[in-house]
mmCIF file of the N, C-alpha and C atoms, coordinates in Angstrom:
data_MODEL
# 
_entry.id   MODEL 
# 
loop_
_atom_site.group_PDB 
_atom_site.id 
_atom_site.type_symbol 
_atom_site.label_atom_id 
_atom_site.label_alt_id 
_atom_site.label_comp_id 
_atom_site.label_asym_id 
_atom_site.label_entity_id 
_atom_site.label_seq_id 
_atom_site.pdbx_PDB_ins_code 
_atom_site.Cartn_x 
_atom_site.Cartn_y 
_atom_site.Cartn_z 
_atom_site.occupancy 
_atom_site.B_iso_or_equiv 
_atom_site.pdbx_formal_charge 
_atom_site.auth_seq_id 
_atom_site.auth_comp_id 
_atom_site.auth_asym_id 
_atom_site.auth_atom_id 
_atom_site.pdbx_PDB_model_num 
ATOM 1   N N  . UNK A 1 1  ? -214.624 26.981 -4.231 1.00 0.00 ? 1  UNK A N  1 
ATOM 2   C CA . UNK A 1 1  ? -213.555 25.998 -4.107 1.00 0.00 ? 1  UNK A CA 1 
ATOM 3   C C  . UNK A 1 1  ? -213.141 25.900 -2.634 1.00 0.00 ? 1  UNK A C  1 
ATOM 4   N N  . UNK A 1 2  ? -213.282 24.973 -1.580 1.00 0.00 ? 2  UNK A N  1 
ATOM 5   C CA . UNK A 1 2  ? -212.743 24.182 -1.030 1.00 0.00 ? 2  UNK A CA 1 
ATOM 6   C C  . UNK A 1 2  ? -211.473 24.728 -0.890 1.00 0.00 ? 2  UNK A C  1 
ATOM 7   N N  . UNK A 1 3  ? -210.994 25.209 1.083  1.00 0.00 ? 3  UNK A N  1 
ATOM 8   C CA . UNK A 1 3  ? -209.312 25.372 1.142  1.00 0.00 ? 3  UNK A CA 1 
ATOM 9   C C  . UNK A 1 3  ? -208.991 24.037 1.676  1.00 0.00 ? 3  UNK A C  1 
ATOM 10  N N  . UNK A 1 4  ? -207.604 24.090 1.961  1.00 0.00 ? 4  UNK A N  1 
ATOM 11  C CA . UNK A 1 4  ? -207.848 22.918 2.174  1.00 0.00 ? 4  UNK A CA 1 
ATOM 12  C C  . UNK A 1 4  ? -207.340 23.039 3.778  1.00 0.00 ? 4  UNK A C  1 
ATOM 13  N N  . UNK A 1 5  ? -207.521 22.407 4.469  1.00 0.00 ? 5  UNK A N  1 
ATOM 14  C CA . UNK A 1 5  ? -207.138 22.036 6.242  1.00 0.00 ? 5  UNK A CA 1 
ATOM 15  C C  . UNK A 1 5  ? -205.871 22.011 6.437  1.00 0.00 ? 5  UNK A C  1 
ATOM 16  N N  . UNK A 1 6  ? -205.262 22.506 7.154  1.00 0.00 ? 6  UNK A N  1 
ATOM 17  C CA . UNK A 1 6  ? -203.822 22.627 7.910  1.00 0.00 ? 6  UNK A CA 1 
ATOM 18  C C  . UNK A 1 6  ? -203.980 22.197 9.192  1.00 0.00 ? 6  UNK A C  1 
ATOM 19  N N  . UNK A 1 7  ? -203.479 21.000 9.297  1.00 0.00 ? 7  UNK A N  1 
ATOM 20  C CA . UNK A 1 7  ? -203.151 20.014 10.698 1.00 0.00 ? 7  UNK A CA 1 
ATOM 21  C C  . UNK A 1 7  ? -202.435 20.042 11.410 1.00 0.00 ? 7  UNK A C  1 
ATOM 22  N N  . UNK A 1 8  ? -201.483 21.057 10.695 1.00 0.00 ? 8  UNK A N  1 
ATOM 23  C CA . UNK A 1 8  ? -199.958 20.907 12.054 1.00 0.00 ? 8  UNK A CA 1 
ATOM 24  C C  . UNK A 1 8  ? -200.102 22.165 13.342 1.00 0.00 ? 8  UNK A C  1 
ATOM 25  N N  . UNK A 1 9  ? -199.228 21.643 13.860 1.00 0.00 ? 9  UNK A N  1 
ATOM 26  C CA . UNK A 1 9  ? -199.690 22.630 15.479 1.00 0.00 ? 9  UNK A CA 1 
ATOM 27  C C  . UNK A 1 9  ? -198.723 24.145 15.069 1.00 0.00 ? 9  UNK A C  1 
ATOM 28  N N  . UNK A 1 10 ? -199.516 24.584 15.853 1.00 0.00 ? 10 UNK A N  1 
ATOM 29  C CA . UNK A 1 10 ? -198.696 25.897 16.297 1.00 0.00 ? 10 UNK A CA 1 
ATOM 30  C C  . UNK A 1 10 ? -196.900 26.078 15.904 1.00 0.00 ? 10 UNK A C  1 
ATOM 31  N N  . UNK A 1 11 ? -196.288 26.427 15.758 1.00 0.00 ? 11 UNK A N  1 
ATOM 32  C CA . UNK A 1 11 ? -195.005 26.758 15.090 1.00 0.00 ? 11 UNK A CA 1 
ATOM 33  C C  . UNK A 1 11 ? -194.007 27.520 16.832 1.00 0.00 ? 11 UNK A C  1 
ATOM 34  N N  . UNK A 1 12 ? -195.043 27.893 17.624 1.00 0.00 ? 12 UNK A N  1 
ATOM 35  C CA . UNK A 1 12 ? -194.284 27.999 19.135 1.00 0.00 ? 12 UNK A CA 1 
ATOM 36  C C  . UNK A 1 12 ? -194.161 27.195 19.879 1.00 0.00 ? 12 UNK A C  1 
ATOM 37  N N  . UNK A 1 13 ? -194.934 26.039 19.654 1.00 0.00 ? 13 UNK A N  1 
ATOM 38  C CA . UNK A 1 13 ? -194.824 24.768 20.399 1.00 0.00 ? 13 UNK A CA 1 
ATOM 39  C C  . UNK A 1 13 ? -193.678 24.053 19.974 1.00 0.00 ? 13 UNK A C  1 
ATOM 40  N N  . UNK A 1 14 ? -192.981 24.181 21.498 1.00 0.00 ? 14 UNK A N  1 
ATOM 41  C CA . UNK A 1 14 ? -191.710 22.918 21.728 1.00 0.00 ? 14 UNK A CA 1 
ATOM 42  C C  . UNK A 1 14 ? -191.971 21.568 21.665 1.00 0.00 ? 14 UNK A C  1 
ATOM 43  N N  . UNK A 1 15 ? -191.084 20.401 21.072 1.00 0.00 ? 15 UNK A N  1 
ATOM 44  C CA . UNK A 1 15 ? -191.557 19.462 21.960 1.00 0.00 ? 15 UNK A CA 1 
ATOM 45  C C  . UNK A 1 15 ? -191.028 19.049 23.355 1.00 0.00 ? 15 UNK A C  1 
ATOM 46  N N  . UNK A 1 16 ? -191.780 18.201 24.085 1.00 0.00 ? 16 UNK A N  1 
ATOM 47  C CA . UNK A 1 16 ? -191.609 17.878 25.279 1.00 0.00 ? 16 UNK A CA 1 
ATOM 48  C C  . UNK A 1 16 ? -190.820 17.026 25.341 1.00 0.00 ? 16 UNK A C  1 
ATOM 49  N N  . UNK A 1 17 ? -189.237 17.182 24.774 1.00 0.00 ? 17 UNK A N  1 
ATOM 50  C CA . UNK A 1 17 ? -187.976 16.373 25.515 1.00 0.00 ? 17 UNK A CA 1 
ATOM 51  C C  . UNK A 1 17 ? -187.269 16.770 26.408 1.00 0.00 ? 17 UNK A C  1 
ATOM 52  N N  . UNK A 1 18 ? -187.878 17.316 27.586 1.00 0.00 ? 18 UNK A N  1 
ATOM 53  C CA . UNK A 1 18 ? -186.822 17.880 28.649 1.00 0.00 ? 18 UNK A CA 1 
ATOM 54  C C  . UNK A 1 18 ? -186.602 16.825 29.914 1.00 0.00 ? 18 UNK A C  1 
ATOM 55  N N  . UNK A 1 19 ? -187.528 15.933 29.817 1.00 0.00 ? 19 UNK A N  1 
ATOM 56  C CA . UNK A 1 19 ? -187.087 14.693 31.205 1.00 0.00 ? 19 UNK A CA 1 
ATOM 57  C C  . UNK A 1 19 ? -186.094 13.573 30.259 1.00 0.00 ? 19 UNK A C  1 
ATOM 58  N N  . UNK A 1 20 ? -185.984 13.619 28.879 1.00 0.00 ? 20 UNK A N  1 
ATOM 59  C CA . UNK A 1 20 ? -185.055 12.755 28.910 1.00 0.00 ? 20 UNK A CA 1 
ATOM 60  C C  . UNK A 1 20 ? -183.671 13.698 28.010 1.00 0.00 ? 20 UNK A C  1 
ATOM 61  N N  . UNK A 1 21 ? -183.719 14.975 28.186 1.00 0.00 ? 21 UNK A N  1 
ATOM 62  C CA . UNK A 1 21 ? -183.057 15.324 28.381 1.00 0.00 ? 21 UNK A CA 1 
ATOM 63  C C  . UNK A 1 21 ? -182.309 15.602 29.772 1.00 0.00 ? 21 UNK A C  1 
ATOM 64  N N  . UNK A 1 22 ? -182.556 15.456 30.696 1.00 0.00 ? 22 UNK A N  1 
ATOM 65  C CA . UNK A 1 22 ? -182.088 15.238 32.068 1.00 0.00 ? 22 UNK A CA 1 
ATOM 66  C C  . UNK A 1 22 ? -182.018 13.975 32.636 1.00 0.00 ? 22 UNK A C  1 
ATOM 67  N N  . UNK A 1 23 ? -182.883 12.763 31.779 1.00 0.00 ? 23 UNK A N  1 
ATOM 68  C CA . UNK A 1 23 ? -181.793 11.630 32.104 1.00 0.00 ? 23 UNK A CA 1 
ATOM 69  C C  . UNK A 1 23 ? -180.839 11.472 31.445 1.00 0.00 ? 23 UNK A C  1 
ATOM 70  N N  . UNK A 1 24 ? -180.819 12.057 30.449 1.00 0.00 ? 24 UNK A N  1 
ATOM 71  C CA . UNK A 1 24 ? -179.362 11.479 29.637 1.00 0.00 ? 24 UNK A CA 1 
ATOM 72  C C  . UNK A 1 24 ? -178.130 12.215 30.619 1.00 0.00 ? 24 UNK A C  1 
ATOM 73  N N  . UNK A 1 25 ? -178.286 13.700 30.603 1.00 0.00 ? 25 UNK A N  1 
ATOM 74  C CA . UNK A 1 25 ? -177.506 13.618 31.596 1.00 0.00 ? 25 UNK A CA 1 
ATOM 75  C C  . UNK A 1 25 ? -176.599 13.360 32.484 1.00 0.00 ? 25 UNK A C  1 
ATOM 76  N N  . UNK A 1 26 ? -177.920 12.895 33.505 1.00 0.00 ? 26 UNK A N  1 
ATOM 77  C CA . UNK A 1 26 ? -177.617 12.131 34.771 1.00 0.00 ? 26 UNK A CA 1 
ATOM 78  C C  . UNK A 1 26 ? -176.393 10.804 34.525 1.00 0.00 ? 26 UNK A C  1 
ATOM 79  N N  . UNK A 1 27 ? -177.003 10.486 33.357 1.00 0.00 ? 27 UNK A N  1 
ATOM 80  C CA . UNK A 1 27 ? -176.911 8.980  33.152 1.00 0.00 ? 27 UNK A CA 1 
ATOM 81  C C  . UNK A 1 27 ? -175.157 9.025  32.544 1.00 0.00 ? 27 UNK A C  1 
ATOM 82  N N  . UNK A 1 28 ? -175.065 10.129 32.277 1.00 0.00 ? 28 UNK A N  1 
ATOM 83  C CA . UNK A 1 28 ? -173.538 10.798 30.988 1.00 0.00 ? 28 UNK A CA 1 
ATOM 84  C C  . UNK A 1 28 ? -172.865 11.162 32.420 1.00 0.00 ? 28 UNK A C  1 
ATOM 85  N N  . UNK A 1 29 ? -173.258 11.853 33.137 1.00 0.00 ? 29 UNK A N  1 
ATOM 86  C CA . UNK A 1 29 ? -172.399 12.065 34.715 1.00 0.00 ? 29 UNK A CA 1 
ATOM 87  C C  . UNK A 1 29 ? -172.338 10.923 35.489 1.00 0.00 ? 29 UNK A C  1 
ATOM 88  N N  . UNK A 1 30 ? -173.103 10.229 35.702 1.00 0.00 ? 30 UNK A N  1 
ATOM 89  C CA . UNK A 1 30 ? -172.947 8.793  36.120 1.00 0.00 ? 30 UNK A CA 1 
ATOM 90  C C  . UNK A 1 30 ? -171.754 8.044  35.835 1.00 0.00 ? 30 UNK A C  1 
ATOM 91  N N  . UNK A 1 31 ? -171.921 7.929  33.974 1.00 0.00 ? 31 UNK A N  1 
ATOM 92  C CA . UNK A 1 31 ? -170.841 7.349  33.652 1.00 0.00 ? 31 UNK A CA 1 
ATOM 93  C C  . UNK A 1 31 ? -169.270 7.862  34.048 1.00 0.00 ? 31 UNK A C  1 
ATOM 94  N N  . UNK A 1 32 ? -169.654 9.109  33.324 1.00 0.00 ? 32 UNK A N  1 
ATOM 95  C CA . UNK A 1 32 ? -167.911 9.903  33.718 1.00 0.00 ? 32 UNK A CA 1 
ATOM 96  C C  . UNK A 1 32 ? -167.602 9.576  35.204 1.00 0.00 ? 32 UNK A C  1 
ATOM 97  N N  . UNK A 1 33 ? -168.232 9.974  36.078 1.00 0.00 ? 33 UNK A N  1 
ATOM 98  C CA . UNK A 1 33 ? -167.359 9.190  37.491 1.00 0.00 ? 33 UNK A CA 1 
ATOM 99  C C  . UNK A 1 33 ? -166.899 8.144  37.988 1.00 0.00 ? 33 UNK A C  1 
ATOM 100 N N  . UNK A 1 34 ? -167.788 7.132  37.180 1.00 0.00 ? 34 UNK A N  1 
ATOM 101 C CA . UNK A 1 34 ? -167.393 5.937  37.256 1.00 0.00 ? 34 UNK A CA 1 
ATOM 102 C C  . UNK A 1 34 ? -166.012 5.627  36.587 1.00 0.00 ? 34 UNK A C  1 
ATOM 103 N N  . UNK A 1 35 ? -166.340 6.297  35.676 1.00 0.00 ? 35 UNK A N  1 
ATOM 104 C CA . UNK A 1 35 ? -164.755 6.281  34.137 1.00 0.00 ? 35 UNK A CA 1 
ATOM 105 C C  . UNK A 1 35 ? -163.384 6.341  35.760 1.00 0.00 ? 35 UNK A C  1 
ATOM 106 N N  . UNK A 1 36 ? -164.271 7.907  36.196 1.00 0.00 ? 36 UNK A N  1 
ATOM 107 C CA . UNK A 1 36 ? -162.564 8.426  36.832 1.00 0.00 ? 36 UNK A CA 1 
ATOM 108 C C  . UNK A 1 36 ? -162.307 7.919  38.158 1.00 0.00 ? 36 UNK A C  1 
ATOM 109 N N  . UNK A 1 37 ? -163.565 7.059  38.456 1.00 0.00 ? 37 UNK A N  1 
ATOM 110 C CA . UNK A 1 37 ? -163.041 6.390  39.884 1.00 0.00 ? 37 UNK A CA 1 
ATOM 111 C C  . UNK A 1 37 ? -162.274 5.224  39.156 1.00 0.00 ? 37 UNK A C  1 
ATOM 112 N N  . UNK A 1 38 ? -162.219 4.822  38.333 1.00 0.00 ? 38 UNK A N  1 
ATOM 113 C CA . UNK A 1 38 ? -162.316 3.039  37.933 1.00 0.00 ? 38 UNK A CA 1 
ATOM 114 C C  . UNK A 1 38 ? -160.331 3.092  37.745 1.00 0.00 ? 38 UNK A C  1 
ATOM 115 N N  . UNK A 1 39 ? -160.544 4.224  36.888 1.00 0.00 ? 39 UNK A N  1 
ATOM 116 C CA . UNK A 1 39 ? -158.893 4.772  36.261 1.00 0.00 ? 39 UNK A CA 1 
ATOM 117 C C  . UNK A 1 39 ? -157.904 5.182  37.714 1.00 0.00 ? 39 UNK A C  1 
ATOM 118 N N  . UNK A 1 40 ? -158.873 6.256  38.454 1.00 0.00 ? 40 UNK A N  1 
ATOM 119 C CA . UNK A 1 40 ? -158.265 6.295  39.948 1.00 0.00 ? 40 UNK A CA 1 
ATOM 120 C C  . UNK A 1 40 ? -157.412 5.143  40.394 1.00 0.00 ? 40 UNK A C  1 
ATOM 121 N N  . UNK A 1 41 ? -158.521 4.113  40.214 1.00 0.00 ? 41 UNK A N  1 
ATOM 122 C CA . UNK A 1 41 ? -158.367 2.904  41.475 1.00 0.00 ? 41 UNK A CA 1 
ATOM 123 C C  . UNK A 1 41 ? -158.840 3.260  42.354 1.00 0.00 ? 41 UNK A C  1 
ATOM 124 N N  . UNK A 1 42 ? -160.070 3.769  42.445 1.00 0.00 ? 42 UNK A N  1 
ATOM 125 C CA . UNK A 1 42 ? -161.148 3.498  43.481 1.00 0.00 ? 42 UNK A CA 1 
ATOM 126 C C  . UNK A 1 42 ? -161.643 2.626  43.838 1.00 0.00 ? 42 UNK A C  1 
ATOM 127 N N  . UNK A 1 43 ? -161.799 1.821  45.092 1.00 0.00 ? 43 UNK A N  1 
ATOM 128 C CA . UNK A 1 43 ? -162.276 0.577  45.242 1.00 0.00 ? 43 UNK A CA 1 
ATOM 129 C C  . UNK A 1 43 ? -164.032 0.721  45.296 1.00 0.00 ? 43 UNK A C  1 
ATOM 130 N N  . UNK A 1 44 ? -164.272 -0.084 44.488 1.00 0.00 ? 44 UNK A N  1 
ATOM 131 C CA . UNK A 1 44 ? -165.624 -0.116 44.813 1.00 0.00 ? 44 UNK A CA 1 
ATOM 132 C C  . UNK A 1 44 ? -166.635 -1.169 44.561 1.00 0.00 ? 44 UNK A C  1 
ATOM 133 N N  . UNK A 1 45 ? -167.867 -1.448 44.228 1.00 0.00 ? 45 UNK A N  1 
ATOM 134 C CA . UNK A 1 45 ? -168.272 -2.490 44.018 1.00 0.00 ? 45 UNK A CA 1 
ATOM 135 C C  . UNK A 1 45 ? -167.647 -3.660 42.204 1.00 0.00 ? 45 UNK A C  1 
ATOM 136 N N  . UNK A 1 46 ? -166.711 -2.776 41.767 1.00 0.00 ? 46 UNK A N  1 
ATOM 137 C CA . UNK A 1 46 ? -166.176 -3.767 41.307 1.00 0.00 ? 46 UNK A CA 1 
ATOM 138 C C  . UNK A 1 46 ? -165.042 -4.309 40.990 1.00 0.00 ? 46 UNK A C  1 
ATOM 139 N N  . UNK A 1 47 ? -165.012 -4.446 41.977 1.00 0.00 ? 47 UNK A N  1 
ATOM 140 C CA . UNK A 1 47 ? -163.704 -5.364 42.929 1.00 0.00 ? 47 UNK A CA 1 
ATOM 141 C C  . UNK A 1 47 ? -163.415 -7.103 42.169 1.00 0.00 ? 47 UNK A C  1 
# 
């Protein structure tokens, strides 16, 4: 009798979300400064 095939990978393998885990980020700190210049009254390009 025939076993049958197991296709899935390795069980130590990560997946590879770590660059958009560091844009999100970026992109989440981006925002927040903008938040606290805007609330400041920071002048800036949107004037």
């Amino acid at each position: 009798m025939p076993k049958a095939f197991r296709a899935s990978s390795p069980a130590t393998r990560k997946p590879d979300n770590s660059p958009l885990v560091t844009i999100a980020l970026f992109c989440g700190i981006g925002l927040l400064v903008s938040l606290v210049a805007m609330m400041a009254g920071v002048q800036g390009a949107w004037n």
